[in-house]
Residue frames relative to the residue before (quaternion, step in Angstrom):
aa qw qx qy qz dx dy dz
X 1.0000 0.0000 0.0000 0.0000 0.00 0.00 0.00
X 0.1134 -0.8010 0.5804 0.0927 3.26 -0.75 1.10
X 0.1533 -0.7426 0.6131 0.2215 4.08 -0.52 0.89
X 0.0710 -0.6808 0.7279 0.0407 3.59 -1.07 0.80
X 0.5490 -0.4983 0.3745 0.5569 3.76 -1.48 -0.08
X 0.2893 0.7458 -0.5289 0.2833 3.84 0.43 -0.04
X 0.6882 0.7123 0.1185 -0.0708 2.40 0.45 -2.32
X 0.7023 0.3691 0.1479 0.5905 1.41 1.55 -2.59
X 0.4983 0.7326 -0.2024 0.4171 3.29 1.71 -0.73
X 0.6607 0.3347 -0.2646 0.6176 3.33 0.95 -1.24
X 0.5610 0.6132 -0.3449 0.4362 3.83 0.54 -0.43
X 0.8226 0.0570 -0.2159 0.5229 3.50 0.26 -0.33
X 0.3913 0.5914 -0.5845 0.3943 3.19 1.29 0.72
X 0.7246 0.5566 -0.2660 0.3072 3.49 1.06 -1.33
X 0.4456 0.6316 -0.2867 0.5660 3.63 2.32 -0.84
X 0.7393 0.3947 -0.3897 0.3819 3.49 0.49 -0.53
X 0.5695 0.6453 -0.2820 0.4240 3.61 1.39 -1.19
X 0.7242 0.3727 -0.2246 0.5350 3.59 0.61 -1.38
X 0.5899 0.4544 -0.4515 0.4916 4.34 0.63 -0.30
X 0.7175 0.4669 -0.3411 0.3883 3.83 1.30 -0.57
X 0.4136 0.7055 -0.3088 0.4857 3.30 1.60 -0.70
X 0.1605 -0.6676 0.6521 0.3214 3.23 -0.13 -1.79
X 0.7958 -0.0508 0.2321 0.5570 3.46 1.10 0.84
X 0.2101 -0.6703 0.7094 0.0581 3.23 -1.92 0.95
X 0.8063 -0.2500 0.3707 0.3873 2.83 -1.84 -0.27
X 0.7167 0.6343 -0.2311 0.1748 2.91 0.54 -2.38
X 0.7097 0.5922 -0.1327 0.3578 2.95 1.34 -1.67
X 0.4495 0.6821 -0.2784 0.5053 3.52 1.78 -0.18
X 0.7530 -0.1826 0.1545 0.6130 3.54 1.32 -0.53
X 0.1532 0.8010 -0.5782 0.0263 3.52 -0.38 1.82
X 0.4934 0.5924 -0.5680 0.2880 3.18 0.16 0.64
X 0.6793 0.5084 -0.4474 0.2826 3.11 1.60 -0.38
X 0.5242 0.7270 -0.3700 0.2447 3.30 1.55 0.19
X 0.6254 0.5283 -0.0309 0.5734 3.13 1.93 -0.74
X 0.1188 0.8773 -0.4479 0.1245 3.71 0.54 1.26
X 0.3212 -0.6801 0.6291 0.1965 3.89 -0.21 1.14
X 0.5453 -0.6119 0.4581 0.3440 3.27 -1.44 0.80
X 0.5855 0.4937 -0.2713 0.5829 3.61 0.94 -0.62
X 0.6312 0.5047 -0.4939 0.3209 3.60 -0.05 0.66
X 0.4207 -0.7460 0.3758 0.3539 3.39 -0.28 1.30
X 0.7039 0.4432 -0.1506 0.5342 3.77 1.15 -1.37
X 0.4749 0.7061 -0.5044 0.1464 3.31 0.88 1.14
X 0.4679 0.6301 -0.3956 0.4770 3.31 1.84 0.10
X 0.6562 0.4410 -0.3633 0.4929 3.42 0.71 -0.84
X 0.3924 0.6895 -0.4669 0.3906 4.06 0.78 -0.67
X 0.8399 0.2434 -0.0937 0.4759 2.73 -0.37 -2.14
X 0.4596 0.4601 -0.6431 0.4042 4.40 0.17 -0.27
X 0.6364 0.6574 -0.2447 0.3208 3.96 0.65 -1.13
X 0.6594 0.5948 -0.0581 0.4561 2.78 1.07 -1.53
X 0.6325 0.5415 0.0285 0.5531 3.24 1.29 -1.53
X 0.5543 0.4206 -0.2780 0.6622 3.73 1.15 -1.02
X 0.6690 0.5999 -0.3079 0.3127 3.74 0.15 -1.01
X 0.7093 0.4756 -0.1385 0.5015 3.43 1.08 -1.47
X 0.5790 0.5876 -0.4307 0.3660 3.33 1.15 -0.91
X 0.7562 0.4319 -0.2242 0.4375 3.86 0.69 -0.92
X 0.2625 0.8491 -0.3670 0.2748 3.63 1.66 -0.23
X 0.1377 -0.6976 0.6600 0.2423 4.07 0.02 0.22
X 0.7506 0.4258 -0.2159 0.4568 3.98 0.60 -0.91
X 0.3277 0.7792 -0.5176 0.1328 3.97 1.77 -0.05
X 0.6259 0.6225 -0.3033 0.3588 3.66 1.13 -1.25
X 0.6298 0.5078 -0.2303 0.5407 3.79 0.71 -1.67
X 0.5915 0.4176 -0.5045 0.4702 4.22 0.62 -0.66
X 0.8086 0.3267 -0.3155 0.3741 3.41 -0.12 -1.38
X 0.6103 0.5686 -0.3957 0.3843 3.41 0.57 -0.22
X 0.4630 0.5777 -0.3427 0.5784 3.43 1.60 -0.70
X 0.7311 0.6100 -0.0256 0.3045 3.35 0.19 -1.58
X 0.5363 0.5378 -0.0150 0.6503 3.18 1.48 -0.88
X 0.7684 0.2493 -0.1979 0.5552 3.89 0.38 -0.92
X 0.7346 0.3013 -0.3533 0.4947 3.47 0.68 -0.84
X 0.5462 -0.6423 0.4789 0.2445 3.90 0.27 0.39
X 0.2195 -0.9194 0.2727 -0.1795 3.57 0.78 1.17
X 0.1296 0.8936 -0.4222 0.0798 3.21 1.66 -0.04
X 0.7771 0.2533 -0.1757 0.5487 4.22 0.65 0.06
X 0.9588 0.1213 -0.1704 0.1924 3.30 -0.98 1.13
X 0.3614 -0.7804 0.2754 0.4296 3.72 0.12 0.31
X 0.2410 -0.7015 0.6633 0.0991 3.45 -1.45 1.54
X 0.9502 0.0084 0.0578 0.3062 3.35 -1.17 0.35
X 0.6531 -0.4782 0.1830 0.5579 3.24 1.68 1.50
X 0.6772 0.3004 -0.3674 0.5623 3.72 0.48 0.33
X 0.5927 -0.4730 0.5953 0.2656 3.72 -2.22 1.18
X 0.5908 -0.3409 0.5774 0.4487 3.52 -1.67 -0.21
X 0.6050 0.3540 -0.4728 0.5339 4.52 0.16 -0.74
X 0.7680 0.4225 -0.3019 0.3748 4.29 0.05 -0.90
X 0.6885 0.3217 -0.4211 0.4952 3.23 1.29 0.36
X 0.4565 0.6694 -0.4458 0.3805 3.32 1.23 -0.22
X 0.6279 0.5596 -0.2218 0.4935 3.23 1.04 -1.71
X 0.5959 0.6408 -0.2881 0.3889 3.72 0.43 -1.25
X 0.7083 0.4657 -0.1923 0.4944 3.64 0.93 -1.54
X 0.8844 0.1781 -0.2692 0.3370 3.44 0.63 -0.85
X 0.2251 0.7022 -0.5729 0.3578 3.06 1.72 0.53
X 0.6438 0.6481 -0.3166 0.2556 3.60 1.16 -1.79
X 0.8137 0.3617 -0.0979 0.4444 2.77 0.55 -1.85
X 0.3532 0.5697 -0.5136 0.5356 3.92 0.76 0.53
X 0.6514 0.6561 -0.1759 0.3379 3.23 0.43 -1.48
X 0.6681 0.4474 -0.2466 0.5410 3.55 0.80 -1.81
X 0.7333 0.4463 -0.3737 0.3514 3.59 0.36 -1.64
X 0.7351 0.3887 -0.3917 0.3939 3.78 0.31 -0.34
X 0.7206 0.2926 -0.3913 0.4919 3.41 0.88 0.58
């Protein structure tokens, strides 16, 4: 995880959102955000996990958080650590051809 001022920006942008909210989803059930390969109930977690984000008002500002600071464990903003991997270099393919 890399913390840049971005980063940190969209981060206490997202601390301020979720103290105005009263709360997220996420907070309804983290562990399911945080799956060990060796967990048998780690598909069903993350479908949860994934169901959760889907209803998120703040789902966009996580991954985007998530995304800049290079996240490398758990699901931000409805996407795994491989769907954000994939996401980035979908991104950055993208830039170079324009």
């Amino acid at each position: 995880m890399k913390h840049t001022r971005k980063s940190w920006n969209i981060y206490t942008d997202i601390v301020e959102d979720v103290v105005e909210m009263g709360g997220t989803p996420c907070e309804q059930a983290p562990d399911a955000y945080f799956v060990e390969k060796e967990d048998h109930n780690g598909p069903e977690k993350i479908r949860i996990a994934k169901a959760l984000c889907g209803d998120c008002p703040i789902k966009m500002k996580c991954l985007e958080y998530a995304v800049e600071a290079g996240e490398v464990h758990g699901i931000w903003g409805g996407l795994t650590t491989n769907e954000r991997r994939k996401l980035t270099r979908n991104r950055i393919t993208s830039e170079r051809l324009y």
